[in-house]
N, C-alpha and C positions, 0 to 999 in steps of 0.2 A: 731210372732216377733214384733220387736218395733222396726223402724227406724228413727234415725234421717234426717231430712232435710235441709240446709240451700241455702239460695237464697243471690244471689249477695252480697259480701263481701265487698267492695270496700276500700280494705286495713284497715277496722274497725276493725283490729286486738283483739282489748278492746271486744270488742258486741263480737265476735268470740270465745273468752275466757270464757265469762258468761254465752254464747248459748253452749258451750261444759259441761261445770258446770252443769248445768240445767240437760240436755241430760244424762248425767251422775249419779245425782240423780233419775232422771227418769227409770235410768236402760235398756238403748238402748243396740240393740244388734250389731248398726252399723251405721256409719256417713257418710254420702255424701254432695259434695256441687254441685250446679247445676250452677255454671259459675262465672264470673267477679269474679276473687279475688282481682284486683286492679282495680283504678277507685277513686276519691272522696275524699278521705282521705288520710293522713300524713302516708309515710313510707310502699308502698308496700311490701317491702322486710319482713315484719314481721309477714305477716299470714301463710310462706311458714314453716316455722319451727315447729311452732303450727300443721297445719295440717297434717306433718309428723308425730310427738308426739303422733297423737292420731286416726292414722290412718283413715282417711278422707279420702276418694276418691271423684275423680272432674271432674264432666265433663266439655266439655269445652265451654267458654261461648263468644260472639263476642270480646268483651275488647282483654281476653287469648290470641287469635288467632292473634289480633292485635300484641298486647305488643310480643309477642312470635318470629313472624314474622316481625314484627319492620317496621309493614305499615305504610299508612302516617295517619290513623286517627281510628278511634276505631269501626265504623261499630256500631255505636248504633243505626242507622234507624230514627234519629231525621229530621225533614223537617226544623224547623224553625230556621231560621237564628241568633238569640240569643242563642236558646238552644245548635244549633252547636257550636258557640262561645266559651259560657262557655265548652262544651265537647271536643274542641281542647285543653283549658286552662288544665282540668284535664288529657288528653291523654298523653300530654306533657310533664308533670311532671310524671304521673306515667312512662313511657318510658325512661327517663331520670333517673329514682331514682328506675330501675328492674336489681337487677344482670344479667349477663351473664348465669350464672349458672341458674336462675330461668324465664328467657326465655325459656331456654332450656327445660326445664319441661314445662311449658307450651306447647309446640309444643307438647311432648307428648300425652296432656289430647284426652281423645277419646269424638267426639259430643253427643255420646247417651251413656247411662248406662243400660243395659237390666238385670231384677233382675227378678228369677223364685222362689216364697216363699208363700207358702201354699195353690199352686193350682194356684196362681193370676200370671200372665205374667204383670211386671210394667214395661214403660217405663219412665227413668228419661231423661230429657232434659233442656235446655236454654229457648230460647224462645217458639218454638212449636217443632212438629216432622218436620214437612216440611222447617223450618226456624230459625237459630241459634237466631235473632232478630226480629222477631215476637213480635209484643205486644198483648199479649189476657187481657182483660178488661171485666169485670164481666159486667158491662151494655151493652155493643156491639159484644159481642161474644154468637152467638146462639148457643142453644144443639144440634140443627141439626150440624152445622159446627163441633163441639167436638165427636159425634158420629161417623160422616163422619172420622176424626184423628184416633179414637181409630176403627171403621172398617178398613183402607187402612194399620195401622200397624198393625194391630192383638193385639192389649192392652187392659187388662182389667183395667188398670189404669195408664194415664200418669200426669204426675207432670212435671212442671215446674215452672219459674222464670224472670225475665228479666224486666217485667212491675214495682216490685216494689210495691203492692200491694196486699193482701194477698186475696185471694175468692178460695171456692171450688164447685164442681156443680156435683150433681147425672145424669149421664149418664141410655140408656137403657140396658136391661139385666143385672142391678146390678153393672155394672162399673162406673168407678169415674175418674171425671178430677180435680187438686187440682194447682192453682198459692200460692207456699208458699210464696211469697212477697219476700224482700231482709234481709240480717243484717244490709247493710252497712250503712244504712238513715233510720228516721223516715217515716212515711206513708202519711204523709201529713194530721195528727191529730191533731196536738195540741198537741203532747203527745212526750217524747221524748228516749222513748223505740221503741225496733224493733222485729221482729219476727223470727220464724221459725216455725218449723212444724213437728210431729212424725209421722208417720207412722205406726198403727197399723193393724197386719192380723192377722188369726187363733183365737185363745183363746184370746189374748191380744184384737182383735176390737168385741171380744163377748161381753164382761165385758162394752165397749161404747157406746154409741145414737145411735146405724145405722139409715138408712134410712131405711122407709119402702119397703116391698117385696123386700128383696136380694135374686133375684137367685145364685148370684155368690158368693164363698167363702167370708167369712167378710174380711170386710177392713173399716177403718176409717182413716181421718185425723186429728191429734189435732194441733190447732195452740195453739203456746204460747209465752207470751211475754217475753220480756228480759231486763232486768235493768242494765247500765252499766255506766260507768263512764266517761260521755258524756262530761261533762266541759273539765277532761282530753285532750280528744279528740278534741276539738274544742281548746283548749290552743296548744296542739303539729298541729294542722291545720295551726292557726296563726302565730307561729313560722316560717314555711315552709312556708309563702305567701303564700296560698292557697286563691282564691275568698272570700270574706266576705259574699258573698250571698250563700255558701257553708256552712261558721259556723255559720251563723245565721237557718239555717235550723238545724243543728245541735244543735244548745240551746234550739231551739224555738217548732221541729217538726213541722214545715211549709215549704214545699216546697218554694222556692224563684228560681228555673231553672228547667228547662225539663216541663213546665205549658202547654205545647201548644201541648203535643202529649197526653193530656190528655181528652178521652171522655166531654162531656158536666156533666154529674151526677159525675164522679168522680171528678171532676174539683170545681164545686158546694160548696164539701163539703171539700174546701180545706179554707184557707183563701184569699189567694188573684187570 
């Protein structure tokens, strides 16, 4: 099988549509989003129709649970007092600009997604298994720690999202742990596409690069990028008074907020 995956949406409705597109040519046999659909960007209300359309299922991610339940702040795990800031700025508005009706749904999304496909036990999730807002980070997160995850749930592959940052990592006995990044924002490149991520098992991740010695049924993950129509995006951001240091990240793919919950190496290779 072929799965689609997307990682935090944050109302990038546009990136949602391109990344369905893609997925599509690709010839998935199923779509999932692993959390935040709002958050960041202009006009939550528009990735709920989308994702009906085309049958996406979604787990639920800290924002969801937030905007759903109409707390007072979004539960993004941010320490610094800027980063908070601007994350109350964004909370505000998407809360403000979420139907009733699509709170509602929200409250529904279930935290973990359990998929049993070609022998492989995957868990989908948000931030980890143990924490909706966990941030796992490719330079600070050990295999032992990932091993320890996919031992206490019994996974041969968990995936998640939340960091915004796309890494994946061979686990032992042939398992795999995979952070597909977000749709909703650039990576912090330079570069002003975003990701997501297939999921190949069986016949489909024979035909790919595995990793050496798989005991366990094949599984790969492909990342791929996504082209979309970002000025759009940053033109209907503007319009909405959204932070400027929001669309400029959006033109530019340069983070300019959330800089300070970012390891040392990831941080490095961002620009500022």
């Amino acid at each position: 099988m072929k799965i689609a995956l997307f990682g935090g949406l944050y109302s990038n409705y546009l990136a949602l549509q391109a990344a369905i597109s893609d997925a599509r040519i690709c010839e998935v046999d199923a779509m999932y989003c692993l959390g935040d659909l709002g958050a960041f960007g202009p006009h939550p209300d528009r990735v709920f129709p989308i994702l009906a359309e085309h049958d996406v299922l979604c787990v639920q991610g800290n924002y969801d649970d937030s905007i759903g339940n109409e707390l007072d702040d979004c539960q993004c795990g941010y320490t610094d007092p800027r980063d908070n800031l601007f994350a109350q700025v964004s909370y505000d508005y998407t809360l403000k600009n979420t139907s009733d009706t699509n709170k509602a749904f929200l409250r529904t999304l279930p935290k973990q997604i359990w998929l049993q496909i070609d022998g492989l036990k995957i868990l989908l999730c948000h931030g980890s298994p143990r924490r909706t807002n966990e941030f796992l980070w490719e330079s600070n997160t050990s295999t032992a720690f990932l091993n320890r995850l996919a031992d206490e749930h019994n996974a041969d592959v968990i995936v998640g999202t939340h960091s915004g940052i796309h890494w994946q990592r061979e686990l032992n006995n042939g398992r795999l742990y995979a952070n597909i990044g977000v749709l909703g924002r650039p990576e912090n490149d330079g570069t002003t596409g975003v990701w997501y991520a297939i999921l190949k098992t069986g016949i489909d991740a024979t035909n790919s690069p595995l990793p050496r010695n798989h005991p366990k049924p094949a599984c790969f993950v492909e990342f791929r990028s996504v082209v979309y129509d970002h000025a759009r995006l940053a033109a209907e951001m503007q319009e909405e008074n959204l932070p400027i240091e929001f669309i400029q990240t959006v033109l530019t793919g340069w983070w300019t907020t959330c800089l300070e919950i970012l390891p040392s190496r990831e941080r490095r290779m961002g620009k500022f």
